[in-house]
C-alpha positions, 0 to 999 in steps of 0.5 A: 505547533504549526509554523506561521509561514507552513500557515501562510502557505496553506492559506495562499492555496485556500480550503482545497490546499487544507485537504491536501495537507491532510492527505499528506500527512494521512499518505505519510502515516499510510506509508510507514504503516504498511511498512512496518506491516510488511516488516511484521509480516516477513515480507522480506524473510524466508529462511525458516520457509525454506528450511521447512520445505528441505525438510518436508521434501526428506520426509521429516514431516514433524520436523518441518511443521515444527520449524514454521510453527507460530511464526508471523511470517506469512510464507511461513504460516502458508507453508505450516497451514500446507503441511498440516492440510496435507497430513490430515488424514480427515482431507483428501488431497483436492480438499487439502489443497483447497484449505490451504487456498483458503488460507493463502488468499486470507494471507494475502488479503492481509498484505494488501490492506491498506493499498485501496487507499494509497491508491484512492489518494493518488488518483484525487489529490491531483485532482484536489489540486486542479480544483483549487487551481480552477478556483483560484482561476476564477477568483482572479479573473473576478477581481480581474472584471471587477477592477476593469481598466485599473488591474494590476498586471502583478496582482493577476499575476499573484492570484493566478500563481496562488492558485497554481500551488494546489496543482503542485501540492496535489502533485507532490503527494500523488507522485510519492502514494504512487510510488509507495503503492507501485512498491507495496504491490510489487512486494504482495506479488512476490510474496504470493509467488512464493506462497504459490512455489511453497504450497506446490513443492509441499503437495508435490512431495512429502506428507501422505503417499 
């Protein structure tokens, strides 16, 4: 249930403040949704990896592919689909690194849903939040006209201050999809440049001769 004043507060901001209570609450299920994602993804994991490809390098091929068989882990899965390309008797080498390619760019298709729209909705919702400070502006300046020489100074003042709260809503849920999305590619970065150091090391050596 909704408090009232969470209610009274939205309503003070008018329809644009409505949106951008929607896209706050869709910025906070974005953010925890990617998260867990990257978690499920091992983002933040690498030791079977790296295990994987000392092994590979000793020219325990068997051994390796076994240590990164069936994990969720996208370094992991890079480097399995790597070996298993590289072993193939049926692909030449420009074919085996062109396989493996192909499933490095799925991979990191997967670890970068979701960011468009983290990244759409800090571009609009400050602009949601000028709009409904435009609106605002303008309605207070009519009653402004239609009052004349009877205004109120304090009741302008309260109009115009109402219709500066969607710019600070707006603000306040631009700056936190921002930072999420800043951090969510910067974590997709790391995990292609260690795609990319796992497929070279394995190409370079070990598998066929």
């Amino acid at each position: 249930m909704i408090p009232q004043s969470l209610l009274e507060f939205l309503d003070r901001g008018g329809p644009t403040m409505w949106l951008i209570a929607a896209l706050s609450v869709l910025t906070l299920a974005l953010i925890l949704w990617k998260t867990w994602q990257l978690a499920r993804l091992g983002a933040w994991s690498g030791a079977a990896t790296a295990q994987a490809i000392r092994l590979w390098t000793e020219g325990q091929a068997e051994a390796a592919l076994a240590t990164v068989a069936g994990r969720r882990s996208l370094r992991a899965r890079l480097a399995h689909a790597a070996m298993s390309a590289r072993l193939d008797p049926a692909l030449d080498d420009a074919a085996a690194r062109e396989e493996t390619a192909r499933a490095a760019r799925a991979d990191l298709a997967e670890a970068r849903r979701g960011l468009r729209a983290l990244e759409l909705i800090a571009t609009i919702a400050p602009l949601l939040g000028l709009l409904g400070t435009v609106l605002g502006m303008i309605e207070a300046f009519q009653t402004l006209q239609q009052a004349g020489a009877r205004a109120e100074p304090s009741a302008l003042a309260g109009g115009i201050w109402e219709a500066l709260l969607t710019t600070a809503a707006g603000m306040a849920v631009a700056i936190p999809a921002g930072v999420a999305l800043s951090w969510f590619e910067s974590v997709a970065d790391a995990l292609q440049a260690d795609m990319e150091d796992a497929a070279t090391r394995i190409f370079v050596r070990g598998g066929r001769g």
